[in-house]
Chimera marker file (.cmm) of the C-alpha trace (Angstrom):
<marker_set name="trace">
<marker id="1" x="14.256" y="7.439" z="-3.379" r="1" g="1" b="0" radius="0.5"/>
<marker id="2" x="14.330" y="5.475" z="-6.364" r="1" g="1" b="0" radius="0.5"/>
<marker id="3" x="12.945" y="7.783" z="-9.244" r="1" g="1" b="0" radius="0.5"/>
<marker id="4" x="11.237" y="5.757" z="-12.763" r="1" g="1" b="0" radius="0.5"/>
<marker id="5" x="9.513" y="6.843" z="-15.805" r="1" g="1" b="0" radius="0.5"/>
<marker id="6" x="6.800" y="4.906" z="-16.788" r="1" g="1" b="0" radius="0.5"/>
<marker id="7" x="4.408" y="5.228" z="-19.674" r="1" g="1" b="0" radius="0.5"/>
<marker id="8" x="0.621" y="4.554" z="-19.940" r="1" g="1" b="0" radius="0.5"/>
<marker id="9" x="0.295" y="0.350" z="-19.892" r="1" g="1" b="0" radius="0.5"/>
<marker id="10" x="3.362" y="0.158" z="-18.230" r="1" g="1" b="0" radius="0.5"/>
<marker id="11" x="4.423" y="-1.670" z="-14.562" r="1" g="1" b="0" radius="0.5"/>
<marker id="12" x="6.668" y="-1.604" z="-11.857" r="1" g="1" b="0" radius="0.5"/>
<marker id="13" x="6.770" y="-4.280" z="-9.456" r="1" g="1" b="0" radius="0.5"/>
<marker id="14" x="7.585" y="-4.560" z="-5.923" r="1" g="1" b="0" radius="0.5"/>
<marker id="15" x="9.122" y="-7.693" z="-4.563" r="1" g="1" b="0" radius="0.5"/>
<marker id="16" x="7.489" y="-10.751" z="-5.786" r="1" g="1" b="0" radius="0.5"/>
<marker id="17" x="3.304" y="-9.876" z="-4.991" r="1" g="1" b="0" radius="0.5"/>
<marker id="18" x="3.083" y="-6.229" z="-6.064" r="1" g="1" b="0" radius="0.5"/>
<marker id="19" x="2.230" y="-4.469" z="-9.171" r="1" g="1" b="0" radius="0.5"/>
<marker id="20" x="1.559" y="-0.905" z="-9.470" r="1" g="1" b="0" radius="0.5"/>
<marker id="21" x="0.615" y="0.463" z="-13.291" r="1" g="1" b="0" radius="0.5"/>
<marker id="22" x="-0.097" y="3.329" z="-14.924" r="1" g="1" b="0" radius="0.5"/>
<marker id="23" x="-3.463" y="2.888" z="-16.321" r="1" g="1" b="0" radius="0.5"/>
<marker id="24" x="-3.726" y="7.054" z="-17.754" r="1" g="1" b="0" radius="0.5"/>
<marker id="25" x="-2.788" y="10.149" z="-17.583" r="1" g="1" b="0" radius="0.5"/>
<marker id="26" x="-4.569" y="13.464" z="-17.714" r="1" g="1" b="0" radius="0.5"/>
<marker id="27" x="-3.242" y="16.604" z="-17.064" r="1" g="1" b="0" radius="0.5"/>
<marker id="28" x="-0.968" y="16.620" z="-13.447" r="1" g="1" b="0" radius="0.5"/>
<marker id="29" x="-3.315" y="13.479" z="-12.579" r="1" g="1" b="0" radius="0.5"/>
<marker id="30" x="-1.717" y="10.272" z="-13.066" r="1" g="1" b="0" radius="0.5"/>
<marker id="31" x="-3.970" y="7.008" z="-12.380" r="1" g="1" b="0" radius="0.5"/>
<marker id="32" x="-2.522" y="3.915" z="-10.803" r="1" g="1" b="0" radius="0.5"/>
<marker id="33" x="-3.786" y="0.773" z="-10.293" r="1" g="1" b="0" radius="0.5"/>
<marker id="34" x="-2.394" y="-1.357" z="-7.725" r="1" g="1" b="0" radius="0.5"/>
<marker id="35" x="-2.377" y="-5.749" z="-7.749" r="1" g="1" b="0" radius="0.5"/>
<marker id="36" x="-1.430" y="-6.590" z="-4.200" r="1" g="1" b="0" radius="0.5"/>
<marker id="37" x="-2.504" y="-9.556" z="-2.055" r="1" g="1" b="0" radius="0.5"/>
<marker id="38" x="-5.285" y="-8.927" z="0.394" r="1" g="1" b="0" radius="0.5"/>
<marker id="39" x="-3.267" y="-9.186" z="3.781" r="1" g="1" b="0" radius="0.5"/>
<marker id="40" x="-1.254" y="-6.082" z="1.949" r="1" g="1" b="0" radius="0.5"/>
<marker id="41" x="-2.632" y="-3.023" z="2.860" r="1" g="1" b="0" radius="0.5"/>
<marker id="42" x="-2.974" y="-0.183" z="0.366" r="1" g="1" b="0" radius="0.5"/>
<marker id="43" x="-3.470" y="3.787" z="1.034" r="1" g="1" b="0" radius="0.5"/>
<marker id="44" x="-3.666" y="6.983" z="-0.474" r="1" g="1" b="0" radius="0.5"/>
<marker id="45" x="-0.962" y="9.042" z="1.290" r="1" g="1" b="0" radius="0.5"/>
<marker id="46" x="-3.176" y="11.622" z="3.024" r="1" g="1" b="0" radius="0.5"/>
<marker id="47" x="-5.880" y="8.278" z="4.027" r="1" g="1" b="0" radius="0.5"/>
<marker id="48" x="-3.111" y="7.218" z="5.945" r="1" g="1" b="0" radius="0.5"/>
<marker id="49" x="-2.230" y="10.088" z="7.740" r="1" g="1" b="0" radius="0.5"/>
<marker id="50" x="-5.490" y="10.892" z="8.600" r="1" g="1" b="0" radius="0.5"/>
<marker id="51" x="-5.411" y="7.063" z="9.682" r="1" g="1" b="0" radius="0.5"/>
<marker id="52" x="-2.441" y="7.263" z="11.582" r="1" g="1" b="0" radius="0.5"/>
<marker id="53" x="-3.825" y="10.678" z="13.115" r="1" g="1" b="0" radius="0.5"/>
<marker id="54" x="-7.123" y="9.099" z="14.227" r="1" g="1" b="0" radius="0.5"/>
<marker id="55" x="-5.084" y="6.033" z="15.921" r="1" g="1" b="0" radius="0.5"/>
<marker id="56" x="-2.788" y="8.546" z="17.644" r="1" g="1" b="0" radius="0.5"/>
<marker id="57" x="-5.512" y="10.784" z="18.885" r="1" g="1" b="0" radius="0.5"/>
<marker id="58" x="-7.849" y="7.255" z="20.476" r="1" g="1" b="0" radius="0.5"/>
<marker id="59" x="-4.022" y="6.410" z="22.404" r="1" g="1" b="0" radius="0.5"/>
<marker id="60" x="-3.829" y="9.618" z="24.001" r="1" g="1" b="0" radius="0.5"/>
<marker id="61" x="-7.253" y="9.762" z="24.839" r="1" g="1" b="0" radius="0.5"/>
<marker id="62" x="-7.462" y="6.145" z="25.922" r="1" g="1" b="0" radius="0.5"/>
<marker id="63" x="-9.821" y="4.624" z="23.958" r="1" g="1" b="0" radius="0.5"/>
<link id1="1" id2="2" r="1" g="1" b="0" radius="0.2"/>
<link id1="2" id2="3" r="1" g="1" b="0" radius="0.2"/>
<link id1="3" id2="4" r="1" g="1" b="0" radius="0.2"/>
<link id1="4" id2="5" r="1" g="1" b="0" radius="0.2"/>
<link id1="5" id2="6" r="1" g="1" b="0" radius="0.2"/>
<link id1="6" id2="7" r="1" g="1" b="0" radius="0.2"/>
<link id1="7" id2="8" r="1" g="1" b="0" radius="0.2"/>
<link id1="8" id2="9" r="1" g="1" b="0" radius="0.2"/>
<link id1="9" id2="10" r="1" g="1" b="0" radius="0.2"/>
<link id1="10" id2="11" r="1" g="1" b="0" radius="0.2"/>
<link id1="11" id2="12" r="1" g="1" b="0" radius="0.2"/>
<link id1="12" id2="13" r="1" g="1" b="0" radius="0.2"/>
<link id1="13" id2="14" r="1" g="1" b="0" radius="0.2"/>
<link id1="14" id2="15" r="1" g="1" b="0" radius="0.2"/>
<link id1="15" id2="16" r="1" g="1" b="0" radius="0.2"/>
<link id1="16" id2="17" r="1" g="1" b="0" radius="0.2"/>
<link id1="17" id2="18" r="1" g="1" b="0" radius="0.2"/>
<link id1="18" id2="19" r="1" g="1" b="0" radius="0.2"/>
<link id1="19" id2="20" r="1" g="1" b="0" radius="0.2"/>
<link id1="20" id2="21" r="1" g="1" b="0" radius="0.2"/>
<link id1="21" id2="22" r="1" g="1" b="0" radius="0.2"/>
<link id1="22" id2="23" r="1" g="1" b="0" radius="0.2"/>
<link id1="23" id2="24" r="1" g="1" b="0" radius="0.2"/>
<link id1="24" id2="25" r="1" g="1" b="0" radius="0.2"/>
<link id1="25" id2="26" r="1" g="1" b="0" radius="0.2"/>
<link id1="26" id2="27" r="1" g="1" b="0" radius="0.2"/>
<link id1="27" id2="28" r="1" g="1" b="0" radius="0.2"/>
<link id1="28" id2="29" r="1" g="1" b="0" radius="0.2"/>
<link id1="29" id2="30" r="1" g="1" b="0" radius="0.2"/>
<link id1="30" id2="31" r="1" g="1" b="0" radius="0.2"/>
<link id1="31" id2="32" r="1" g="1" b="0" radius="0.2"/>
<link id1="32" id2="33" r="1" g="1" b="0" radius="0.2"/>
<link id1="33" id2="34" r="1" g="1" b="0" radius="0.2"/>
<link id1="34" id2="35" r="1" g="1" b="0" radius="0.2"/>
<link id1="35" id2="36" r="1" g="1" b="0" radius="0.2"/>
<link id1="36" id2="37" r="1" g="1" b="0" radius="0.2"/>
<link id1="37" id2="38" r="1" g="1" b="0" radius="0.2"/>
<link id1="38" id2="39" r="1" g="1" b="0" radius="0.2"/>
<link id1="39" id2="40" r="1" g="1" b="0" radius="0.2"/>
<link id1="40" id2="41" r="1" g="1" b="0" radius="0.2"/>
<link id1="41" id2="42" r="1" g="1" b="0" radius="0.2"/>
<link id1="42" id2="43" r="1" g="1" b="0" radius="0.2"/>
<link id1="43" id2="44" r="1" g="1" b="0" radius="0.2"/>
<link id1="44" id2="45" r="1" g="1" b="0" radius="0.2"/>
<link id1="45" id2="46" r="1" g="1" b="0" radius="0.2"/>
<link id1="46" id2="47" r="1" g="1" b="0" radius="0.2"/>
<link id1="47" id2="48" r="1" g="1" b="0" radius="0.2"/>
<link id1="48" id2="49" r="1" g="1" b="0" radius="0.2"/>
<link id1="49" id2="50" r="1" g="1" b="0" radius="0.2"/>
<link id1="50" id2="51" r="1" g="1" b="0" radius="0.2"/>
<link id1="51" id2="52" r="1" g="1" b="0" radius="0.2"/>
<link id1="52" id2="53" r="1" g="1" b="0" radius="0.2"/>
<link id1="53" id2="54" r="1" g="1" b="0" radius="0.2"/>
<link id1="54" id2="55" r="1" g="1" b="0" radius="0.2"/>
<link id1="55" id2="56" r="1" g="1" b="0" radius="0.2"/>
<link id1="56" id2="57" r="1" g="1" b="0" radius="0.2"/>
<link id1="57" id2="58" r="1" g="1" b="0" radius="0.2"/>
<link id1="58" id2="59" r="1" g="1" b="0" radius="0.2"/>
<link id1="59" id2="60" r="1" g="1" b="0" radius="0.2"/>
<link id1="60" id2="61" r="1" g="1" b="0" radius="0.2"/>
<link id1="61" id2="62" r="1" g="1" b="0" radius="0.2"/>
<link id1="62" id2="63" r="1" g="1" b="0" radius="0.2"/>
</marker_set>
């Protein structure tokens, strides 16, 4: 895992089409704000397992 230190303002970017920056800090809440094309699709890590839970559940039932 690649580990940075960003401050308020500042960016990272992912390949060529992503940008994730830290727009504020408060407390142990840190607030991001992603730029990524539309085809790219962008979750909140428990939305996607609940996501990935609810797709799971409708192949095992069959639906």
């Amino acid at each position: 895992m690649l580990i940075l230190t960003r401050r308020v303002g500042e960016s990272i970017r992912i390949n060529n089409d992503i940008t994730v920056k830290v727009l504020g800090v408060q407390g142990m809440q840190v607030r991001l704000g992603v730029e990524a094309p539309e085809e790219v699709v962008v979750h909140r890590q428990e939305v996607y397992e609940r996501i990935q839970a609810d797709e799971s559940q409708e192949v095992r039932h069959g639906l």
